[in-house]
C-alpha positions as CSV (number, residue, x, y, z in Angstrom):
1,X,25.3,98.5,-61.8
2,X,29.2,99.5,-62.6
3,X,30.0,103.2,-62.0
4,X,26.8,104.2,-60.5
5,X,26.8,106.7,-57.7
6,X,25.2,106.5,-54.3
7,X,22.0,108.0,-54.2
8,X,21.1,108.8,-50.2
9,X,17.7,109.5,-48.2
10,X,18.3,111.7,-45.5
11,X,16.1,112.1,-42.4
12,X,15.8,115.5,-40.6
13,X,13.6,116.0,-37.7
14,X,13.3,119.5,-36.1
15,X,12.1,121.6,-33.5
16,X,11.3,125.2,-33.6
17,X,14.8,126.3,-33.1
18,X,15.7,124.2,-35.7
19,X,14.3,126.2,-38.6
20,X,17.3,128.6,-39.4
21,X,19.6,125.3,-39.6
22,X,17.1,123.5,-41.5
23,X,17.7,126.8,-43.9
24,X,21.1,126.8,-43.2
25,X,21.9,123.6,-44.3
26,X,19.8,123.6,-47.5
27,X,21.2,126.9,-48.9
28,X,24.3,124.9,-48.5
29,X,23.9,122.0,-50.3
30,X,25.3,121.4,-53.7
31,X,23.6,122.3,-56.9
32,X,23.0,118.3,-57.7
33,X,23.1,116.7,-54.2
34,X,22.3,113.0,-55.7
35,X,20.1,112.8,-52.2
36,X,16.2,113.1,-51.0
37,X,15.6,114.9,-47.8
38,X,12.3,114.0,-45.8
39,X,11.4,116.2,-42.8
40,X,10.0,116.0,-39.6
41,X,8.6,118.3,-37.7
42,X,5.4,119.8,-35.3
43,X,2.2,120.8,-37.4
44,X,3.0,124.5,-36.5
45,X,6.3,124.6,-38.2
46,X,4.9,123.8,-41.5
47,X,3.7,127.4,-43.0
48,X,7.9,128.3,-41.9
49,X,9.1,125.5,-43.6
50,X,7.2,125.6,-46.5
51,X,8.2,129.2,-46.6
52,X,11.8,127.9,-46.7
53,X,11.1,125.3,-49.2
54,X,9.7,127.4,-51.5
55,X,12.6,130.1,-51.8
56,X,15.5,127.2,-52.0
57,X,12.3,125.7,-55.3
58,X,14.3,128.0,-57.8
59,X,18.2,127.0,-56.5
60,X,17.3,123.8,-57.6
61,X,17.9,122.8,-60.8
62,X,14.8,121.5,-63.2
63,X,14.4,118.3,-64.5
């Protein structure tokens, strides 16, 4: 287990004015972020974030 790197799970929970920072924060995020995101939110966010989602699909790279 020498020289491995931290691999994190991070937990965001968000309200309706949370969705530009949810996008915000993704479109900042390195091309490899060595991290998992799980997200939170009311059932009535979830065509937004979706939306979201999808457009940050092709900034990611493919494995």
């Amino acid at each position: 287990m020498e020289n491995q790197e931290n691999f994190y799970v991070v937990g965001i929970g968000l309200s309706a004015g949370g969705i530009e920072a949810l996008r915000e924060v993704l479109c900042s995020l390195p091309q490899e972020p060595n991290a998992s995101f799980i997200k939170a939110c009311r059932p009535i966010l979830f065509p937004k974030i979706t939306r979201i989602l999808f457009l940050l699909h092709n900034k990611l790279p493919k494995r």
